[in-house]
C-alpha positions in Angstrom: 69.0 -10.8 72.9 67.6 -14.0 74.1 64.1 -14.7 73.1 61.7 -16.2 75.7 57.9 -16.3 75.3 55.2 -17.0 72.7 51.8 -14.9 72.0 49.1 -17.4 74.5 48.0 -15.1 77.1 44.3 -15.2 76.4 44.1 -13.1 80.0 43.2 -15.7 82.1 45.7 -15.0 84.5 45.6 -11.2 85.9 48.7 -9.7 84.3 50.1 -8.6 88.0 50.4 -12.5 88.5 52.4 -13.1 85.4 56.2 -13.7 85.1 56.6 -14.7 81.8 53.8 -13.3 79.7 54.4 -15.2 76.4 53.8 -18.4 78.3 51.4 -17.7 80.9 53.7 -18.4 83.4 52.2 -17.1 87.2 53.9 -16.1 90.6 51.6 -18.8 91.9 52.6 -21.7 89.6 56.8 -20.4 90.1 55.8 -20.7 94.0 53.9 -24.1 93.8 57.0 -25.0 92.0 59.5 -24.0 94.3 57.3 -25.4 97.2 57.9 -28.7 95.5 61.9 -28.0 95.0 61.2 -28.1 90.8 61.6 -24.2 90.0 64.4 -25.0 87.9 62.2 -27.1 85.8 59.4 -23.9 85.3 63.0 -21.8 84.1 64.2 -24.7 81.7 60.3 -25.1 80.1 60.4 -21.2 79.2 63.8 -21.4 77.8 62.4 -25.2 75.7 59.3 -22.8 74.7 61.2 -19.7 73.8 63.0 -22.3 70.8 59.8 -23.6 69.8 57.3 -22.2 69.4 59.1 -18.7 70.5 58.2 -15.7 72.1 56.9 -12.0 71.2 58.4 -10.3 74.5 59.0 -7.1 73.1 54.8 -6.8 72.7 53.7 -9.4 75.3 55.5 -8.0 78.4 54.0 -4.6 79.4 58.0 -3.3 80.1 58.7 -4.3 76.3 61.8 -7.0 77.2 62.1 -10.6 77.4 60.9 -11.8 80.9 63.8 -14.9 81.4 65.0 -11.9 83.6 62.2 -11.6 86.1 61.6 -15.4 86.2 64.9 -15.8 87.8 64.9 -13.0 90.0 61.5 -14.4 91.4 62.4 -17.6 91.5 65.6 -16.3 93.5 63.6 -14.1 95.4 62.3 -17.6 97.2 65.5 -18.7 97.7 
C-alpha cells in the first residue's frame, strides 16, 4: 500500500474540509487549485510529502486508509 501523509494536522482546518489529513491538505485549497488549472501540482506535493517526511494514514484519516484516493476523486470531481 502506497503511503501518503505525515502526522501535522494540529486541527486548524475542520476535519470535514480535509482531503488529505497527514498534510493538511483542504477541499478549499484542491479548489483554489483547480480554479488556477494547478490541481495536479496539490496531487504531486502529497505524493513528494508522503516520501519525505511520510504519512500515518492508517491513524490520521478517520476511515483508517491512505487519502491519495479521495484527493483524486475530488480533484476529478471538478473536472
Amino acid at each position: 500500500m502506497e503511503k501518503c501523509c505525515n502526522n501535522s494536522n494540529n486541527g486548524s482546518i475542520p476535519e470535514g474540509e480535509l482531503v488529505c489529513f497527514c498534510f493538511k491538505v483542504s477541499k478549499e485549497t484542491i479548489r483554489m487549485a483547480h480554479k488556477a488549472g494547478e490541481a495536479e501540482k496539490v496531487l504531486q506535493s502529497i505524493k513528494d510529502q508522503m516520501k519525505d517526511p511520510g504519512c500515518f494514514c492508517e491513524t490520521a484519516n478517520p476511515k483508517g486508509v491512505c487519502c491519495l484516493a479521495d484527493v483524486k476523486k475530488f480533484i476529478d470531481s471538478l473536472q
